[in-house]
N, C-alpha and C positions, 0 to 999 in steps of 0.2 A: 715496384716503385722505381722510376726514371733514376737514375743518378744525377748531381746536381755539380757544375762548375760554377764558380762562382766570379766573376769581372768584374774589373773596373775600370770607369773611363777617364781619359785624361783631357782634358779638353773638350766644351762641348758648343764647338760652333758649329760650322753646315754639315759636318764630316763625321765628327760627334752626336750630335744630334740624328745623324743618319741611323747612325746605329743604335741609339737609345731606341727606337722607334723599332724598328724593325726584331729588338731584343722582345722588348712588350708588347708588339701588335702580331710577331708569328712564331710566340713563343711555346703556344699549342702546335702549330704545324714543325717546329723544329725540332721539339720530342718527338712526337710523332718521328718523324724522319729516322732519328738521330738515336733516341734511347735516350736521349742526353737532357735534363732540366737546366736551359743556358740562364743562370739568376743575376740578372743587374743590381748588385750589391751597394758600390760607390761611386758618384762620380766628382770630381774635383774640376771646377773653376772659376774664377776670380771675377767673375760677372755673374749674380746672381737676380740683376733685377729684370735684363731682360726674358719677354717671353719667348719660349722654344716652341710653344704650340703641342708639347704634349705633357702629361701628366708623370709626375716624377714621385708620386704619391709612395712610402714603402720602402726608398731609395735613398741612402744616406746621400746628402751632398754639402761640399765641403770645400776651402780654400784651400785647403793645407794637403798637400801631397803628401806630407809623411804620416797622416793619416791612414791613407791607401796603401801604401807601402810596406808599413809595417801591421797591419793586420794578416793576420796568419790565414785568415779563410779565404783569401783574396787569390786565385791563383791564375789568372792571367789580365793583364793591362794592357787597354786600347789606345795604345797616345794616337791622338789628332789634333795635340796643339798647333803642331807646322813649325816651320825654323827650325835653327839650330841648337839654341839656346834659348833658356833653360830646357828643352827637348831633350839634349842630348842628356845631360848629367840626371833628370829624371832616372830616362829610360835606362841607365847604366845601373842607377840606385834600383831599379824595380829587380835587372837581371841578377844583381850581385843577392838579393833578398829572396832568391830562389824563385821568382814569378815568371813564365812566359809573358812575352809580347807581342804584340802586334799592332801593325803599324801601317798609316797610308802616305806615312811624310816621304818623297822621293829626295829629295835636299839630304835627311840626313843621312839616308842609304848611303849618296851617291858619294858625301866626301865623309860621312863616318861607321859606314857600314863593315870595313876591316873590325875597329877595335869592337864595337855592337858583336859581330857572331864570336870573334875572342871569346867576349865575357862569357856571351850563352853557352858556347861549349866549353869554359872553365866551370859555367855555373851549374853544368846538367841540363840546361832548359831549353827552349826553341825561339826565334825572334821569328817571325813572319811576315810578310810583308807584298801579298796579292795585292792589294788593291794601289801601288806605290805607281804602278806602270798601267796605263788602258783604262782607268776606271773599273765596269764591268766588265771588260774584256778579260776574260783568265787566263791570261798568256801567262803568268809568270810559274801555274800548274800546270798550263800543258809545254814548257820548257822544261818544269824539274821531273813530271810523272808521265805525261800522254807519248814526248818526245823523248824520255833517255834512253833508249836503245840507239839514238841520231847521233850523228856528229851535225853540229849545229853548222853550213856551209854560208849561210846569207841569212841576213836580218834588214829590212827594209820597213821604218813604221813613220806611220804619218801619229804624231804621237802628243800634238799639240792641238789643239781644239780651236784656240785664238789666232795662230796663224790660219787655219786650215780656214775657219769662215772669214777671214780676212782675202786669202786669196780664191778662194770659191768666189764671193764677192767681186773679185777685182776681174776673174772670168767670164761671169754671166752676166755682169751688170756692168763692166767698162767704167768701174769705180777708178778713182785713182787709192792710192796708201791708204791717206790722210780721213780721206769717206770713208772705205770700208773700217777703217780702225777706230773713227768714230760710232759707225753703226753697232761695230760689235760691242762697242762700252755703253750705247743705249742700250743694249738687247742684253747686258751682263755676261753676254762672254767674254769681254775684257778687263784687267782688273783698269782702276786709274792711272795707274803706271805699270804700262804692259813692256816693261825693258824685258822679263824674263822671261814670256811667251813669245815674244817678235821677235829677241836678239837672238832666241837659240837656245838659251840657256837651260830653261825649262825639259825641254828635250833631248840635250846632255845630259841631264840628270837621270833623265829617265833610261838614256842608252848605257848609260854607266853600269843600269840594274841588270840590263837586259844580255849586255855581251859581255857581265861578269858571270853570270849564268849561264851563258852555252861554254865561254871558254874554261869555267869551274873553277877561278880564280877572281882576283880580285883587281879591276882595271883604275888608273889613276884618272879619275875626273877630269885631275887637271891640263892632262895630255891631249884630250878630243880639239880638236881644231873645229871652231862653230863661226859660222854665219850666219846671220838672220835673214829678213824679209825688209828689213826697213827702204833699201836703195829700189826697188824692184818700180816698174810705171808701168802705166797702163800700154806704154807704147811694147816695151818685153813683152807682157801677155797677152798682146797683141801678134806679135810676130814669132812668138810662143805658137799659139795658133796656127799660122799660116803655114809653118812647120812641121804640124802635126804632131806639136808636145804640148803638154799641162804643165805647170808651175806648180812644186808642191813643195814643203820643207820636209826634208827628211830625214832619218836619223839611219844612219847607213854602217852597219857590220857586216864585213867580209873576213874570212878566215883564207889567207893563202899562206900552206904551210905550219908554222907555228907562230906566224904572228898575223894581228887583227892589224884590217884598217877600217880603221872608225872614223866618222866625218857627221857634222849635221851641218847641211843649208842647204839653200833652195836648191832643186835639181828641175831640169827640162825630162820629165816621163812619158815616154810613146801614148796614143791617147788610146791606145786598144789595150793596153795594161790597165791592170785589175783597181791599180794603186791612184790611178788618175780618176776612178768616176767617185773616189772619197771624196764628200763635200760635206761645208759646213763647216759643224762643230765636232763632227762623228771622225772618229780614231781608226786606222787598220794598221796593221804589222804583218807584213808578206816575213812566212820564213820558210828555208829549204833546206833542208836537212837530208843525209846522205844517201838514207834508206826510203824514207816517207815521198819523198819529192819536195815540190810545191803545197806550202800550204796558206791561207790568208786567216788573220781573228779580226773581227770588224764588228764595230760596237761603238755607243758611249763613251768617251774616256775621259770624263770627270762627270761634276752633280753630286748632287746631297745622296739619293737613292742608289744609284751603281756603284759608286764608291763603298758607299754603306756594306752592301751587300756583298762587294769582295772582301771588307775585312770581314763579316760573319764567316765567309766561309774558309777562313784561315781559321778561327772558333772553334768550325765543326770540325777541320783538321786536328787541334790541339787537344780538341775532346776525347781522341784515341791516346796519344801520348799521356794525359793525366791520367785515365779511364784502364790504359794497356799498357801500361810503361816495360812491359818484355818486351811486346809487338805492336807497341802505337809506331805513330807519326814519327819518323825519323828522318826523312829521305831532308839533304841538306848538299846541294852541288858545288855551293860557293867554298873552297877551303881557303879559309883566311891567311894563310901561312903561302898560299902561291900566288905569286906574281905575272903578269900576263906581259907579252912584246905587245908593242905596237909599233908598224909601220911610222913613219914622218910622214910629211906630206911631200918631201923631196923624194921619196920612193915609190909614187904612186904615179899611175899614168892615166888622162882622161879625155872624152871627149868637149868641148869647150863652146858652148855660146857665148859669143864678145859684142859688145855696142857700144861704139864709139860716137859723140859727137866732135865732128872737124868741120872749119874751113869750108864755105864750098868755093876749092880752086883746084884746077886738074891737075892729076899727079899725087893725088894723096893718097888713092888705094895702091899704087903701086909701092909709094913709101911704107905705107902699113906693112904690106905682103910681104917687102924687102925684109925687116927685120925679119919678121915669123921665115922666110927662108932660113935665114942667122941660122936661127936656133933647130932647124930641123923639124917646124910646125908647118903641117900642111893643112888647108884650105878647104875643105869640103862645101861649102854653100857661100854668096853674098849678096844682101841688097843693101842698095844704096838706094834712098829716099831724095829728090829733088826739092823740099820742102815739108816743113814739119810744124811750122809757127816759128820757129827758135830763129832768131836773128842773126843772120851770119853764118850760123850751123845750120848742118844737118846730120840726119843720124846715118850711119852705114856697121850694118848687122852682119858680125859672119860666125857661120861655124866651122871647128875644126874638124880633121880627123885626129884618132888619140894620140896624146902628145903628154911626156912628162909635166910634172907640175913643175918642177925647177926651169923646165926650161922655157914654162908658159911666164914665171913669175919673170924671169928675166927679159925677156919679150915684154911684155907688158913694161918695167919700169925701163925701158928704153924708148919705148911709142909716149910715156907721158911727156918726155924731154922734149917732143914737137913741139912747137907753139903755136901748132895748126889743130893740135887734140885739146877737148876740153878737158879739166883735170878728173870729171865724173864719169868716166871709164865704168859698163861692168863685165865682170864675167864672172859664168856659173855653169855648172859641168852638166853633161846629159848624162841620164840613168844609162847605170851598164850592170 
């Protein structure tokens, strides 16, 4: 006879429901697999009249979390409510009641995932959290198992799905913003209010998981310095192009020495790199590590199914821990108790695409160039456009060679004082 784990789910919307489904429909093939009888015991949530489209028949379901909580045969909990709240105070109650969890919220990782592995290692138990980062990409097991013999050297992931067919879109089809970020909300890869996928934020969240993980500590959220996609035109990825870079938003960990620098917004990527033909809605994570080299995980990185499927396989992880508690599932990189550096961005040095609209009167690219001398910024490439539509203006594209960011920002807010520049100024760094 299979041995039997018993779960419960905390929430059961698209993410939820992923895993009901997948419990009950390859619940033969994951004994099979496994040894393991994975039993959908409870699930709790507070909407019970819509339909989920599968059968819940056998299956306690309930409003009340302390239902689940406190049954003793319950021994590991799937929250996929999302948020932070009441998310977080659940899952704390599930850990402290001796229950593993597992989890695909990156939110509450990313600013409460300190005090979350606390409890679990005061409590004995395991918190898990594969499917938080990539969807079905299993990046986050092959950083704690496939790679730790690595020192983790570079983390590069395209890790947002809503930017990423937003500006795939703004590529191939010469959309501007506004289009592509409508289509994506027809086509449901955008939410209604997509502040969190386009500002960035989304994607902090998830690097938060990612370079707490290779550097085995615990990085502060709220330190990443994020830029979204909102300012970008089609005229950038345009001249993006003629340059021979793609526009992609990135989530960028570098390790020099012993401190990270961590950055997410858009970057200009050579177009013969691996990380530029990601299009769409599909996710990659280029990582290099000391011994392994180069390596890419490229997939899905959200959905009801992939999702689904990375938290089962945290599951069948936990199934050795319940199952083998000498020699289960142990392996745990994050130690809650260390703290990680990170760079500033006054510390960092980069390469710089700049697009200025000015004036069209002679004498202003030399004005421009004068400051960036100032400052010790040199000039790598420039065009200037004789006409563009824009009245009065015209745009003039340059990029640099690598040049500190302090000394870029100071540059920059001395060129806005012209009153031949218009004050919508961008710049955004090339992949290095």
């Amino acid at each position: 006879m299979p041995k039997e784990v018993n779960i419960g789910i905390l929430g059961l919307g698209v993410v939820g429901t992923g895993v009901a489904k997948i419990l009950l429909e390859q619940k033969k093939l994951l004994t099979e697999r496994t040894g393991v009888e994975f039993r959908l015991k409870t699930v709790v949530d507070l909407d019970w009249e819509r339909d989920r489209g599968i059968s819940l028949d056998g299956i306690r379901t309930t409003t009340d979390f302390e239902e689940l909580v406190q049954d003793p045969e319950i021994e590991v909990v799937v929250e996929t409510m999302g948020g932070i709240e009441p998310a977080f105070s659940f899952v704390m109650s599930a850990l402290a009641a001796g229950k593993h969890v597992v989890t695909a919220n990156k939110a509450l990782i990313a600013l409460k995932g300190r005090e979350l592995l606390e409890k679990a290692r005061e409590c004995g138990v395991q918190f898990l959290f594969e499917a938080s980062v990539g969807g079905g990409i299993p990046i986050i097991k092959s950083l704690r198992e496939g790679l730790i013999a690595n020192k983790i050297l570079r983390i590069y992931g395209i890790i947002n799905g809503t930017s990423n067919y937003i500006l795939t879109k703004m590529h191939q089809e010469g959309l501007d913003f506004s289009e592509a970020l409508q289509e994506a909300q027809a086509k449901g890869f955008a939410e209604a209010d997509p502040t969190l996928d386009v500002g960035g934020g989304d994607a902090a969240h998830k690097l938060t998981i990612l370079a707490s993980l290779a550097a085995g500590g615990f990085v502060d959220f709220g330190s990443i310095p994020v830029e979204g996609i909102t300012e970008l035109t089609s005229l950038d990825i345009n001249f993006a192009k003629n340059f021979g870079y793609v526009i992609k938003l990135l989530a960028i960990c570098r390790f020099n020495g012993t401190k990270l620098d961590l950055r997410v917004h858009p970057t200009l990527v050579p177009g013969d790199h691996l990380l530029a033909a990601v299009n769409h809605e599909l996710n990659a994570i280029f990582v290099t590590g000391n011994y392994v080299g180069d390596t890419m995980f490229y997939g899905p990185g959200a959905g009801q199914s992939p999702t689904a499927s990375a938290v089962v396989s945290d599951l069948v992880d936990l199934a050795r821990a319940i199952l083998q508690p000498e020699g289960g599932y142990t392996l745990q990189m994050i130690n809650p108790e260390k703290n990680v550096a990170l760079f500033s961005l006054d510390e960092i040095a980069n390469r710089y695409y700049l697009r200025f609209f000015t004036l069209d009167q002679p004498g202003i690219l030399a004005k421009i160039s004068g400051v960036f001398g100032k400052y010790g910024i040199s000039i790598s490439s420039v065009v200037q456009l004789e006409t563009h539509g824009e009245k009065n203006y015209v745009p003039i594209v340059l990029l640099t060679h690598e040049a500190p960011e302090k000394a870029m920002f100071k540059a920059l807010d001395e060129i806005k004082k012209f009153d031949f520049v218009r004050p919508d100024l961008l710049r955004l760094r090339l992949f290095k």
